[in-house]
N, C-alpha and C positions, 0 to 999 in steps of 0.2 A: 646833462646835455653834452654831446657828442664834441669835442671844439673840433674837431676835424669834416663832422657833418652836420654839424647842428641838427640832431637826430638824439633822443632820448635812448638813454642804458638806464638800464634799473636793475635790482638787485637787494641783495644784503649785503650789508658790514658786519664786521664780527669781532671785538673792539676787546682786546682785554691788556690791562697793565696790573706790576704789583708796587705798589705805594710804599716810598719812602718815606709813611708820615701822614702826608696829604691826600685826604680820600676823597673823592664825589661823588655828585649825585648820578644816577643812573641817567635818569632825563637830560644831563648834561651831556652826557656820552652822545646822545641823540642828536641834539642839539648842536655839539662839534660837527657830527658828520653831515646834518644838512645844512647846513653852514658852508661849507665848503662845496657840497653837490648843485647847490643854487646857481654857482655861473658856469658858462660853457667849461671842459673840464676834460680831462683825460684821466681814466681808470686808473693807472700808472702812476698817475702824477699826486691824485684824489689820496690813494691807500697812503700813500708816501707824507702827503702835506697833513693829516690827522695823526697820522704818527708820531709826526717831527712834533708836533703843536702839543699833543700830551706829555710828551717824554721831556720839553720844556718846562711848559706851566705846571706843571705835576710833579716836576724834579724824581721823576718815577725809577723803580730800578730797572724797570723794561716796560716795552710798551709792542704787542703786537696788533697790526691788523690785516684782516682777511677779507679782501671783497668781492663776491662772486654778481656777476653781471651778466644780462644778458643785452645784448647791442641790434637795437633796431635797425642800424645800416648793415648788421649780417641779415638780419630775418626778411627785411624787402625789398632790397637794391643789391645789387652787387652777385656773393655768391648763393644767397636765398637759404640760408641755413637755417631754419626755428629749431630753436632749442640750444644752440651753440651758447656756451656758459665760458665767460673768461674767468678765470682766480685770479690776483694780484696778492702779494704779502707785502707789508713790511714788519722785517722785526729789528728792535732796536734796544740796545742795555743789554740784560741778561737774556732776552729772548734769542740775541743775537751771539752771544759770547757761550752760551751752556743749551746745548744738545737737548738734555734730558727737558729743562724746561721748556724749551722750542719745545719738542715733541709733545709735553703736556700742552701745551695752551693750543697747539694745532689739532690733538684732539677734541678737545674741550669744544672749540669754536669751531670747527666740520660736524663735530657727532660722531667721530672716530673713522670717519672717512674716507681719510688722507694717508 
């Protein structure tokens, strides 16, 4: 939900880290990200705070996530866009500091894309 218009975005996450160690479950991965989409919410801010929260509790060597949306307050109001797709990233650890990996996990999670 939209905190700016309380207006529904939907979309996919695209969640990947590599583990120091500490590994979960997949459904947990899930479970983080609706966790977080539950209250009013900015795309922006969403990608950012799943992020922050794995690369924490996972003491992970990197953590990226990709989330593509599309925003109800573009599709009905305003500029009447259907189909307009936002992407947000964050990458954080080695996602952030090494190229090559960035590039791999952004393939991986687009479908080569990007």
């Amino acid at each position: 939900m939209c905190e700016h218009h309380l207006l529904p975005f939907m979309g996919h996450a695209h969640v990947a880290y590599i583990p120091r160690g500490k590994v979960v479950g997949l459904s947990k991965l899930a479970r983080i990200v609706e966790a977080f989409a539950r209250r009013p919410q900015l795309q922006e801010r969403l990608t950012l705070q799943i992020a922050e929260m794995l690369m924490t509790n996972l003491d992970a060597k990197g953590v990226g996530v990709i989330i593509e949306a599309t925003h109800t307050c573009m599709t009905i109001r305003g500029v009447k866009k259907p189909g307009a797709v936002m992407v947000t990233s964050a990458m954080l650890g080695i996602f952030r500091s090494n190229l090559a990996t960035r590039t791999e996990a952004v393939n991986l999670l687009t479908g080569g894309n990007r």
